[in-house]
LOKEFI-53061 format. One record per residue (C-alpha): residue number from 0; z, y, x; residue in three letters. Coordinates in Angstrom, 3 decimals. Last residue first. Layout:
BEGIN
(rec NUM, (Z, Y, X), ALA)
...
This chain:
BEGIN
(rec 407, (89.713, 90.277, 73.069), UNK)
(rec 406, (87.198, 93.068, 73.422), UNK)
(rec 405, (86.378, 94.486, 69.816), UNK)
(rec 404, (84.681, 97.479, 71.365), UNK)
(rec 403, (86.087, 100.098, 69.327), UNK)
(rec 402, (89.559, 98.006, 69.640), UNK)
(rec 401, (89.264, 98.190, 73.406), UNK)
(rec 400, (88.054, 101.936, 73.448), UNK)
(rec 399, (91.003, 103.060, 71.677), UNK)
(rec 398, (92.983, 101.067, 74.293), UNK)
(rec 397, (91.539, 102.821, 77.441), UNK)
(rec 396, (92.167, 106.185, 75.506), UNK)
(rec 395, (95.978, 104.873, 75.559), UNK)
(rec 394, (96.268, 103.725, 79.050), UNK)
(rec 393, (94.512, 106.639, 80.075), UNK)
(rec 392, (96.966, 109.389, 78.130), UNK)
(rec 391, (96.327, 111.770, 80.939), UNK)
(rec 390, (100.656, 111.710, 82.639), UNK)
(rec 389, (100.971, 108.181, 82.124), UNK)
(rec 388, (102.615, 107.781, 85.690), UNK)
(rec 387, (100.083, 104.950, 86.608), UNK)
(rec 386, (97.063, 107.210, 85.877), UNK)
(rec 385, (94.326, 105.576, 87.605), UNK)
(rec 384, (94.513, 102.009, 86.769), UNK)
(rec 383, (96.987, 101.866, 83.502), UNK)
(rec 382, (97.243, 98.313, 84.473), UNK)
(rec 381, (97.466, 97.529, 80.472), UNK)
(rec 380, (94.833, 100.437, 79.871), UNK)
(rec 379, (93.299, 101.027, 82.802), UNK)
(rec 378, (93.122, 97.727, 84.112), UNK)
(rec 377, (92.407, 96.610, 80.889), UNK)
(rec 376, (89.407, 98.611, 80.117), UNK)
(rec 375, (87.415, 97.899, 83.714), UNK)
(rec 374, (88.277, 94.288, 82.876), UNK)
(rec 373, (86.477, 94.247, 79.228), UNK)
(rec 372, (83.245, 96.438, 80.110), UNK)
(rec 371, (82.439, 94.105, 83.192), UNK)
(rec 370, (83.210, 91.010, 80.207), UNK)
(rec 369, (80.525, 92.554, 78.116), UNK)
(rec 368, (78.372, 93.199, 80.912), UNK)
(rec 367, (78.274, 89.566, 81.617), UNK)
(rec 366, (77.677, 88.535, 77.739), UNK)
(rec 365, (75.117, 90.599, 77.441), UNK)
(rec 364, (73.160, 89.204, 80.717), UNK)
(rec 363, (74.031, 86.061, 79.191), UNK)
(rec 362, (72.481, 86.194, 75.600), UNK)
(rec 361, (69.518, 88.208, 77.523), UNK)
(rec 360, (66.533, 85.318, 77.516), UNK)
(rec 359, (67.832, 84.380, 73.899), UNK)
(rec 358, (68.573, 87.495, 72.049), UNK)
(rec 357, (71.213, 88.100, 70.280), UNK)
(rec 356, (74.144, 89.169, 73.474), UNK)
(rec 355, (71.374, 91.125, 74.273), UNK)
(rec 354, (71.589, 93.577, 71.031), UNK)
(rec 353, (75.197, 93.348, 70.815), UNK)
(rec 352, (75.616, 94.723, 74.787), UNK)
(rec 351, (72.480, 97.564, 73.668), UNK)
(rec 350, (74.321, 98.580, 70.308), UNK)
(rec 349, (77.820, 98.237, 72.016), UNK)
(rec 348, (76.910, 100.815, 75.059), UNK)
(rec 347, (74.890, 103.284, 72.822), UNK)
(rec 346, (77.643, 103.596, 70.709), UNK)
(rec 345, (80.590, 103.871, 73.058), UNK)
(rec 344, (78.395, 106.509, 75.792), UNK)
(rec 343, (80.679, 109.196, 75.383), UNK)
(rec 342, (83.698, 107.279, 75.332), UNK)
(rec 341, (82.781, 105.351, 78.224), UNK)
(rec 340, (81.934, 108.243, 80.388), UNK)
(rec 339, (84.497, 110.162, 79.384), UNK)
(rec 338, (86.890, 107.000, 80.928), UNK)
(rec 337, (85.374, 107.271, 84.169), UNK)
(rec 336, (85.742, 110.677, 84.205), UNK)
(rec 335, (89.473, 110.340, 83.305), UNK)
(rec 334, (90.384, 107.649, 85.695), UNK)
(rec 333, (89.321, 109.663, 89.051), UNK)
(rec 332, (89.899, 107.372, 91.867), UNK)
(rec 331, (86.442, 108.532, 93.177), UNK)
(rec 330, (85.805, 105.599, 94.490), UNK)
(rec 329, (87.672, 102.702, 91.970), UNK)
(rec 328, (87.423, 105.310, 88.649), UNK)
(rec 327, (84.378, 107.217, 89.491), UNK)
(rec 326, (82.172, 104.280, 90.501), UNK)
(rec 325, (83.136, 102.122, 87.901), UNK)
(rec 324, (82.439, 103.760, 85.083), UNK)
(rec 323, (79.181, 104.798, 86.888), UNK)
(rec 322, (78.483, 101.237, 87.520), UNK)
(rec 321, (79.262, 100.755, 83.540), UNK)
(rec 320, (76.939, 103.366, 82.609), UNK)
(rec 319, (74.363, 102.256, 85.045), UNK)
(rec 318, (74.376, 98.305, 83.961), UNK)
(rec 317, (74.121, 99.592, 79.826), UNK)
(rec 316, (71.247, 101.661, 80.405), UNK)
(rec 315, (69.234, 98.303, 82.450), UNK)
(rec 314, (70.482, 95.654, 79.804), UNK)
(rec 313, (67.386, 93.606, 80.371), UNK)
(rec 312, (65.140, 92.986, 83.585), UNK)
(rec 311, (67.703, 92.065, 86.139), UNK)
(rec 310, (66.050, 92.824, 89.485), UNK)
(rec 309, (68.563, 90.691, 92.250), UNK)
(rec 308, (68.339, 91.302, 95.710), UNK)
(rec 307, (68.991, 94.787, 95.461), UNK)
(rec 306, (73.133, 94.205, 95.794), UNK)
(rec 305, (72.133, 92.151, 98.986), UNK)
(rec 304, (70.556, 95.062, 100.815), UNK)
(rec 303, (73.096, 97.568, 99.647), UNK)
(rec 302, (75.479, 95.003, 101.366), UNK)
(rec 301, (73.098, 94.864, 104.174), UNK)
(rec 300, (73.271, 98.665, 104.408), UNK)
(rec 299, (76.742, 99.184, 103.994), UNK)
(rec 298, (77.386, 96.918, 107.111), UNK)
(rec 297, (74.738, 99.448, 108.861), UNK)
(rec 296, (76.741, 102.316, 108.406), UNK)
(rec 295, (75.225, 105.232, 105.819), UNK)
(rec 294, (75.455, 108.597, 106.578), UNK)
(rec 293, (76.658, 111.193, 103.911), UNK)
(rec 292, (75.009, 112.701, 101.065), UNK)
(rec 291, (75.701, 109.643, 98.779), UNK)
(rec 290, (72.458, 109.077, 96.880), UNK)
(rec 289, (72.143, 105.525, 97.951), UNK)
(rec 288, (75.743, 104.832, 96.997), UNK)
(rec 287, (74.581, 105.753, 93.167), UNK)
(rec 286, (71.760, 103.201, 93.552), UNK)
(rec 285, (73.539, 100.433, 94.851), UNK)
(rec 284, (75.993, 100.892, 91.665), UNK)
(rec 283, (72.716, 100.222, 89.796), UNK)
(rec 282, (71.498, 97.295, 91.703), UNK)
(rec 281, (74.966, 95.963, 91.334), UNK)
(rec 280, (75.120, 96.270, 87.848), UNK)
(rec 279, (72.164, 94.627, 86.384), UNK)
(rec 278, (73.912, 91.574, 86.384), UNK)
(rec 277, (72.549, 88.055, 84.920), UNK)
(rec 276, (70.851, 86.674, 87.932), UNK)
(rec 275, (73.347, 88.396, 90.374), UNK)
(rec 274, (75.045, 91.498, 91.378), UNK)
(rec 273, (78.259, 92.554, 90.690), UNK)
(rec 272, (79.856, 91.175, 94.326), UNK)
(rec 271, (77.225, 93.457, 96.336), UNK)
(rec 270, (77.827, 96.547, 94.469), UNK)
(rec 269, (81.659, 95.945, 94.920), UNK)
(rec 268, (81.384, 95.719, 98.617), UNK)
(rec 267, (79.240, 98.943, 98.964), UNK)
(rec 266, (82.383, 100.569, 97.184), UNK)
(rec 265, (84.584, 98.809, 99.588), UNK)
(rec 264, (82.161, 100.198, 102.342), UNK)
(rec 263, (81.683, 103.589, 100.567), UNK)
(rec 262, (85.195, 104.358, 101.103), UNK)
(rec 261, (87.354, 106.196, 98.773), UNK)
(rec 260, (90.160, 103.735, 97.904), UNK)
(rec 259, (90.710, 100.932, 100.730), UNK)
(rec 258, (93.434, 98.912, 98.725), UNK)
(rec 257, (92.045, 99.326, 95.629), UNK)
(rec 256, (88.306, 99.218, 97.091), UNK)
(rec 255, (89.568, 95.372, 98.035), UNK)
(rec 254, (90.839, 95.129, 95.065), UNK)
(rec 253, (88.045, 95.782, 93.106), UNK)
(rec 252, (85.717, 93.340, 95.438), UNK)
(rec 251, (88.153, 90.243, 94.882), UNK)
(rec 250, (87.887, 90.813, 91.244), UNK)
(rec 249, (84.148, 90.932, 91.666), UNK)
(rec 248, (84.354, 87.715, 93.080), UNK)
(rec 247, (86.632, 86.358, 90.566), UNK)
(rec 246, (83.978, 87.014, 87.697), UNK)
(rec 245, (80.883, 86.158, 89.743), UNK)
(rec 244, (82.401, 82.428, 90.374), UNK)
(rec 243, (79.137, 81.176, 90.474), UNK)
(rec 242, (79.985, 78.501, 93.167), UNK)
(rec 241, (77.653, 80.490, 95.765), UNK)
(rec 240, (78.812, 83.692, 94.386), UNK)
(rec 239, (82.719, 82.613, 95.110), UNK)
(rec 238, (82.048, 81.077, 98.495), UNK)
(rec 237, (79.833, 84.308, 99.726), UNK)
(rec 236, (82.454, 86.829, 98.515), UNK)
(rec 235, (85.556, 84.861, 99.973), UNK)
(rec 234, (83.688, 85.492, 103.239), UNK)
(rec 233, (82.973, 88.657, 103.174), UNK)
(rec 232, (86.378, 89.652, 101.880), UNK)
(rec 231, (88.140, 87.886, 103.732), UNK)
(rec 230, (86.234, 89.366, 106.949), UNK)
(rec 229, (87.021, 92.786, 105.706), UNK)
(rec 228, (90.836, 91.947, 105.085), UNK)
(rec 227, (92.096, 93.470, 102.081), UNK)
(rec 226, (93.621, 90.064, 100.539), UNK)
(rec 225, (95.750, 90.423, 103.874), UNK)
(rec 224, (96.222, 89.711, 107.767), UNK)
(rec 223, (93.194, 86.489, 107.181), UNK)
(rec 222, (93.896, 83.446, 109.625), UNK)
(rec 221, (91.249, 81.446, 107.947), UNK)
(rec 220, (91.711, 77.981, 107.934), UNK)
(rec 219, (91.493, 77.436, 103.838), UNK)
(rec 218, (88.676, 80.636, 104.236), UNK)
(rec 217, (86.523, 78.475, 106.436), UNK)
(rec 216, (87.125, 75.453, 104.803), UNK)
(rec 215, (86.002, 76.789, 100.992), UNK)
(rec 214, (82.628, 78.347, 102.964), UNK)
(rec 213, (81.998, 74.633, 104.309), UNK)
(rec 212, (82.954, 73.077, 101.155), UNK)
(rec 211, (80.132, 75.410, 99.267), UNK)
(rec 210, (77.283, 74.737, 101.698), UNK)
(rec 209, (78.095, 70.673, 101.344), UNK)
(rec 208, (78.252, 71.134, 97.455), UNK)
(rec 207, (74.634, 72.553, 98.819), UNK)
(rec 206, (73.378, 69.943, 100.595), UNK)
(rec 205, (74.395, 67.291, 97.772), UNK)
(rec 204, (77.499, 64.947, 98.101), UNK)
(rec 203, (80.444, 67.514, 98.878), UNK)
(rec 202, (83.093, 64.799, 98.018), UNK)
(rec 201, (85.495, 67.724, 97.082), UNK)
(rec 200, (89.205, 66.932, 97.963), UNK)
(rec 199, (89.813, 68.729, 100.774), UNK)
(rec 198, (88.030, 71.891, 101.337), UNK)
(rec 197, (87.679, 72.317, 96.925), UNK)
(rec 196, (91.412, 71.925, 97.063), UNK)
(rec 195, (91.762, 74.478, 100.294), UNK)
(rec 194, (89.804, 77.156, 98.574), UNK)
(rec 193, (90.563, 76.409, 95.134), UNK)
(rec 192, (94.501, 77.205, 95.604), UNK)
(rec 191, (93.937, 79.471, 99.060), UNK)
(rec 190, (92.198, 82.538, 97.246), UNK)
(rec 189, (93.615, 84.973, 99.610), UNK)
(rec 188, (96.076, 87.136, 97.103), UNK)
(rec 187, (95.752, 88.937, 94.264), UNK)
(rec 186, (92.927, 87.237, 92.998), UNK)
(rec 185, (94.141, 84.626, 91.533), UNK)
(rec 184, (97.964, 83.814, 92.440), UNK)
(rec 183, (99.390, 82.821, 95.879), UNK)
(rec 182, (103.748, 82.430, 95.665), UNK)
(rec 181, (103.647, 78.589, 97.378), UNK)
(rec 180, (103.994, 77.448, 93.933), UNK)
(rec 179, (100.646, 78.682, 93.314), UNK)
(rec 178, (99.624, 76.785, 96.640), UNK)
(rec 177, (100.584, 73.429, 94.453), UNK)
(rec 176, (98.507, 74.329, 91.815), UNK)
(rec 175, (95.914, 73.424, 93.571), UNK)
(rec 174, (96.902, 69.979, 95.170), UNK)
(rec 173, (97.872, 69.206, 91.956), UNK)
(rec 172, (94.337, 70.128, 90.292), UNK)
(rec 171, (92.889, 68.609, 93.598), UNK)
(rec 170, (94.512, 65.206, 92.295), UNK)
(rec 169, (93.771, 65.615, 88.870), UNK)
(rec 168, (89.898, 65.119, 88.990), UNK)
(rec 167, (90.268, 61.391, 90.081), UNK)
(rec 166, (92.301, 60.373, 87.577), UNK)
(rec 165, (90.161, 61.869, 85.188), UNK)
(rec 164, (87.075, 60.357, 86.151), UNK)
(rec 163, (89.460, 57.101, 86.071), UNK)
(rec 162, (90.059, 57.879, 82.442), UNK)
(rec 161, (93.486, 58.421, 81.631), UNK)
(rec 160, (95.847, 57.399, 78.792), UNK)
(rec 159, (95.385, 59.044, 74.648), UNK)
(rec 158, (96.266, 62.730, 73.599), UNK)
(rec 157, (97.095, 64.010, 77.071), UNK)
(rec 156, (99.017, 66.814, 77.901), UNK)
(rec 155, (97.759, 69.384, 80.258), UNK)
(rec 154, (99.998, 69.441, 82.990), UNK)
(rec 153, (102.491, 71.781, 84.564), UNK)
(rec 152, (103.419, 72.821, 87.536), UNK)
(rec 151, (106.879, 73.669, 88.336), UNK)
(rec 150, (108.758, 75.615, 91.135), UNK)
(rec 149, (110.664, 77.322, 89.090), UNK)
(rec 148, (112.513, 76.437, 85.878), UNK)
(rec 147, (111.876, 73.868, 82.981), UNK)
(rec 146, (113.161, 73.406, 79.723), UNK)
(rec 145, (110.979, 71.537, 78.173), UNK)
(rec 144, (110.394, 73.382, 76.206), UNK)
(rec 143, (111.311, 76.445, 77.426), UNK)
(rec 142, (108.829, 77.129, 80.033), UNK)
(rec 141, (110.107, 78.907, 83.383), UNK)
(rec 140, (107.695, 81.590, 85.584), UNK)
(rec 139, (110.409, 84.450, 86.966), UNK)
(rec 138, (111.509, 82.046, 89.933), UNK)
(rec 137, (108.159, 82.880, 91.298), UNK)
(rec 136, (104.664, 81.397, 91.464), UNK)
(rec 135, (105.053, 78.861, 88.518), UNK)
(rec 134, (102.063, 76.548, 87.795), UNK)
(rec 133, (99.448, 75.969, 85.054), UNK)
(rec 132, (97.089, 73.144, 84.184), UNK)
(rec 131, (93.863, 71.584, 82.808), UNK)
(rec 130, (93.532, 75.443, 81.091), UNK)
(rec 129, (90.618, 76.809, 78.969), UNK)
(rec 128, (92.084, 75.389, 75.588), UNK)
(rec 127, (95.574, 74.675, 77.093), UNK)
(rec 126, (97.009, 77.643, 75.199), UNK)
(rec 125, (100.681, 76.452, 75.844), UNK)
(rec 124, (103.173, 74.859, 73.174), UNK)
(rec 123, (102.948, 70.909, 74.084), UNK)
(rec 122, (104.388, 71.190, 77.341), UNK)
(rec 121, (105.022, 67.118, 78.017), UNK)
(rec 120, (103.010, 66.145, 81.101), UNK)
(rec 119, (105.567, 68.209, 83.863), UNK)
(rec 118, (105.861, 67.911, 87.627), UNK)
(rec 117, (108.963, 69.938, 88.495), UNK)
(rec 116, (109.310, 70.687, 92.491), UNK)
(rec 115, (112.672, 70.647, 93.430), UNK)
(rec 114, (112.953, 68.261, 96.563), UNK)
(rec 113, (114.229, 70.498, 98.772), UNK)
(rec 112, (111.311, 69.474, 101.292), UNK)
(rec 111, (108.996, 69.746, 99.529), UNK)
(rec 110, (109.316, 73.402, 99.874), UNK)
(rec 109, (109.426, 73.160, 103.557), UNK)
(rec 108, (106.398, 70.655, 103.875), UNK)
(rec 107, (104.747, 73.265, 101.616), UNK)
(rec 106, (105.714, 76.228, 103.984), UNK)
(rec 105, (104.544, 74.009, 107.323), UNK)
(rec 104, (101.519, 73.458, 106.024), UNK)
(rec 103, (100.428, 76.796, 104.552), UNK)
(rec 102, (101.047, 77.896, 107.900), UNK)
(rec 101, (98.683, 75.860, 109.113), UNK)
(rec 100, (96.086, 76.481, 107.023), UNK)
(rec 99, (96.233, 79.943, 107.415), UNK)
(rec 98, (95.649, 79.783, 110.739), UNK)
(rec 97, (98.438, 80.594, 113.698), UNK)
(rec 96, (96.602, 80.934, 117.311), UNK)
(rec 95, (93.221, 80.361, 115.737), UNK)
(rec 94, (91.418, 78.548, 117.849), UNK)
(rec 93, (90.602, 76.050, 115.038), UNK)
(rec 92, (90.084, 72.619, 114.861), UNK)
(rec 91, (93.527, 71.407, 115.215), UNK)
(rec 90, (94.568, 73.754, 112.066), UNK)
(rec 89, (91.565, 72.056, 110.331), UNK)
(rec 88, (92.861, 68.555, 110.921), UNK)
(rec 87, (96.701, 69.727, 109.890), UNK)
(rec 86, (95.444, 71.313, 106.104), UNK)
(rec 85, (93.449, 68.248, 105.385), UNK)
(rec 84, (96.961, 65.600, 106.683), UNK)
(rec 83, (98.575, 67.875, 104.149), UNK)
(rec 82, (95.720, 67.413, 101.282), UNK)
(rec 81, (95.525, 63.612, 101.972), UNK)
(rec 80, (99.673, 63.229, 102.202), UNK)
(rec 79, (99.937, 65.139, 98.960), UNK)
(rec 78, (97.254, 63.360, 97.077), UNK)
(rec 77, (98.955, 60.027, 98.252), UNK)
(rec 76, (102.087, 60.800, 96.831), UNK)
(rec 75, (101.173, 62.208, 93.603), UNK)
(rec 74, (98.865, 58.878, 92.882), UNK)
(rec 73, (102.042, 56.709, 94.215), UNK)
(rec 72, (103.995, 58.668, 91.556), UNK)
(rec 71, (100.826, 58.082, 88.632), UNK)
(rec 70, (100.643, 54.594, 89.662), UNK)
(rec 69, (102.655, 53.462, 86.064), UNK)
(rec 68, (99.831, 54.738, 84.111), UNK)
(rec 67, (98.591, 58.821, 83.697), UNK)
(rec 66, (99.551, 59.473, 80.291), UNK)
(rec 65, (103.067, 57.190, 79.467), UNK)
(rec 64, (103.325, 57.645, 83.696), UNK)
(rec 63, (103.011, 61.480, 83.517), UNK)
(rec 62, (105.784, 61.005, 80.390), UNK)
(rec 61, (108.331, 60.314, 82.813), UNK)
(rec 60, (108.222, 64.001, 83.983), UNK)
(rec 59, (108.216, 63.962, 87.761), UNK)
(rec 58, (111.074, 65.478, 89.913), UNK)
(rec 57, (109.256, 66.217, 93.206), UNK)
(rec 56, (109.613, 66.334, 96.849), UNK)
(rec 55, (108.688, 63.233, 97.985), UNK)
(rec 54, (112.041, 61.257, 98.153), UNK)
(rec 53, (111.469, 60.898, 94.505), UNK)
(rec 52, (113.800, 61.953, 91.054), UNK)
(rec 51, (112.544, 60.646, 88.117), UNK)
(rec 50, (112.677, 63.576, 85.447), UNK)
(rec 49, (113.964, 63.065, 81.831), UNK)
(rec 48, (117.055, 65.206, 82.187), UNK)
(rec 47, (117.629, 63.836, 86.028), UNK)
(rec 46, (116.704, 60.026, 85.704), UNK)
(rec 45, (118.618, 57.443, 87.142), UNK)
(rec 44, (117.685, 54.971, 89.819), UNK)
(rec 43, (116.122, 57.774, 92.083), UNK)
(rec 42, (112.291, 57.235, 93.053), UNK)
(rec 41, (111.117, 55.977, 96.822), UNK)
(rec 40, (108.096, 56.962, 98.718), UNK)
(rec 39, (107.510, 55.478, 102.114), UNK)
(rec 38, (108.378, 57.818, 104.553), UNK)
(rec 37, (104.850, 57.856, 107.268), UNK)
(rec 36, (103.191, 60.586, 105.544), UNK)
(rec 35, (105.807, 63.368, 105.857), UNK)
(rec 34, (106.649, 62.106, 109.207), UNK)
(rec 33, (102.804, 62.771, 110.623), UNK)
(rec 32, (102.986, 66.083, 108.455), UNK)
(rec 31, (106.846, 67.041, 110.188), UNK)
(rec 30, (105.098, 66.308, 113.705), UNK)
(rec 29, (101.870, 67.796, 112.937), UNK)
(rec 28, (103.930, 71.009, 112.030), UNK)
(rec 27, (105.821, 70.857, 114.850), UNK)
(rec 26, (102.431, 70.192, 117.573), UNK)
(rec 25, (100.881, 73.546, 116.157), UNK)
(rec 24, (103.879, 75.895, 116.717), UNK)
(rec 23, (104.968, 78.113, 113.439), UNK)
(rec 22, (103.080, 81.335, 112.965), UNK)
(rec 21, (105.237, 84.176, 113.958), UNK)
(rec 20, (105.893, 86.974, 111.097), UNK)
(rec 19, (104.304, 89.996, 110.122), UNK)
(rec 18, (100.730, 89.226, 110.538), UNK)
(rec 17, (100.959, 86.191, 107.599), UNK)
(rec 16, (100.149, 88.767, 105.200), UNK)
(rec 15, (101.111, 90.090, 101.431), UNK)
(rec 14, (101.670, 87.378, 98.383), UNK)
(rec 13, (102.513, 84.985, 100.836), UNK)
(rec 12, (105.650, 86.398, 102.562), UNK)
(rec 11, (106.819, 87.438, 99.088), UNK)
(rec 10, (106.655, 84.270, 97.481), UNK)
(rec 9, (108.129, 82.247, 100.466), UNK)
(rec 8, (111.133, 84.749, 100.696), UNK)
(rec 7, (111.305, 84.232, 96.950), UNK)
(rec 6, (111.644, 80.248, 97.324), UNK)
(rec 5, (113.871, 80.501, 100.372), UNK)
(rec 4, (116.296, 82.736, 97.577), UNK)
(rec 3, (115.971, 79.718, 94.850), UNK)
(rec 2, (117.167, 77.459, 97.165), UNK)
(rec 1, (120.103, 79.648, 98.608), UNK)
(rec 0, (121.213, 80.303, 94.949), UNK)
């Protein structure tokens, strides 16, 4: 039960800021990352329910080595002393008095520490179709067969052995989905999983894989109080647009107005992260700020600024009905407008989103207003976004428009 407790504690602590509590000192945590690295790695002579128990701080599935060859543990090993030793060199290069990635250091050396962590290759029922894998965040993730309880992650099994290319790719995916056992899921939290694998384990070859690995550093170091953070934000904003990411990057932009409700900044901040080749959005929402009666700060202005960059030609009626949507229920917090406007506007909406989605130069500007259409739904149906007490009947208007749309 004490295990399982330090695991929640680190859940918690992550999933909210690193302000309340002291960051660990620098030389400790390149003391236990220096020792980490240095302990040869050694496996158990019996198996634990199909697992090989290592020194390393995992219990790996012996069907890894049936998929991924007999160096699979050493593989393990070595990502985790390259993306640990990562984490320490850009903790010595800031001036941060506690960055992120040290702290993230020191909590995966302590989770590793208990030597826990389930590495699985054998979860055969999972919708792997868009997934290469999948990890717990909290002792409430588990998979039944096999039977499997937090901290895990989870492979995608393979149907015949490795490729090298493969290989290769699954060392950030571990290195990934390691930060999800630290308690950090999509865009709830500060995007450390692709941050700090993309920071240490991409190549960065061309000039601008370079740009990108530079913006995933940044935020892997940053000392960030919370996913509402204005400089987070920012910069989470650039890395996301720049790996065309629009979807999480507009996720980051919602929650940032979620947390900072009724302020044209977050609302400036959204125009900015729906806006880009395919997404007449943005320019729309820019629009509506524009006619704000009220004084507009400079920081608005360049985000207005970089909202305009884009002209999309097509989808123009269906852009400003969904940046109204939008603007009413994340700045005006007011759920049933945004939903009217929906509703009123359902036929017109589909016949111009099924009209692009059929033609060749707008397939993709359809599709991206589709999936605007889809999360502004959900959260106010399953989320229930507005209306969290189910007093207006959002959720359930919210689902009337799902199945009117078809929206999966």
């Amino acid at each position: 039960m004490k295990i399982i407790a330090s695991l929640i504690i680190f859940s918690l602590l992550s999933l909210n800021t690193y302000s309340d509590r002291s960051a660990p000192p620098r030389e400790l945590v390149q003391k236990k990352v220096d020792q980490y690295i240095s302990t040869p790695f050694k496996v158990a002579p019996e198996a634990d329910n199909g697992l090989l128990v290592t020194n390393f701080g995992y219990k790996v599935d012996m069907a890894c080595l049936d998929q991924w060859g007999m160096d699979f543990l050493q593989l393990v090993k070595g990502t985790l002393d390259e993306g640990l030793r990562c984490l320490e060199k850009l903790d010595r290069k800031s001036s941060s008095e506690g960055s992120g990635a040290r702290q993230n250091a020191f909590d995966l050396l302590n989770l590793l520490s208990q030597n826990r962590i389930s590495l699985i290759c054998s979860q055969r029922e999972y919708d792997w179709v868009a997934a290469q894998a999948h990890a717990s965040v909290t002792s409430k993730f588990s998979i039944e067969k096999p039977s499997t309880a937090h901290p895990f992650i989870s492979l995608r099994p393979l149907v015949k052995s490795a490729t090298s290319e493969q290989v290769q790719k699954i060392r950030k995916t571990i290195f990934h989905e390691q930060f999800h056992n630290l308690g950090f899921t999509h865009s709830k939290s500060i995007e450390y999983p692709y941050t700090c694998a993309d920071c240490c384990f991409n190549k960065a070859s061309t000039n601008k894989e370079q740009e990108i690995k530079k913006l995933a550093c940044k935020i892997c170091t940053g000392n960030y109080q919370s996913v509402a953070d204005a400089e987070y934000i920012e910069d989470y904003l650039f890395y996301a647009k720049k790996y065309f990411r629009f979807r999480q990057a507009t996720r980051a932009a919602v929650n940032s107005i979620k947390n900072n409700p009724k302020t044209l900044l977050s609302l400036s901040i959204l125009a900015w992260a729906t806006s880009d080749v395919f997404n007449p959005i943005g320019r729309a929402l820019a629009t509506i700020i524009e006619k704000e009666s009220v004084p507009l700060s400079e920081k608005i202005k360049i985000n207005l600024e970089r909202a305009r960059y884009f002209n999309v030609k097509f989808g123009a009626k269906s852009g400003a009905l969904i940046s109204q949507s939008y603007y009413h229920l994340y700045y005006k917090t007011d759920a049933l407008s945004s939903i009217k406007i929906l509703k009123e506007n359902k036929e017109a909406l589909r016949s111009e989103i099924n009209l692009l989605k059929k033609g060749k130069k707008s397939k993709f500007i359809g599709e991206r207003i589709e999936q605007h259409l889809n999360d502004l739904i959900y959260d106010m149906w399953i989320n229930k976004y507005g209306d969290e007490e189910g007093k207006m009947g959002i959720s359930k208007k919210a689902y009337e428009l799902k199945k009117f749309f078809k929206l999966k």
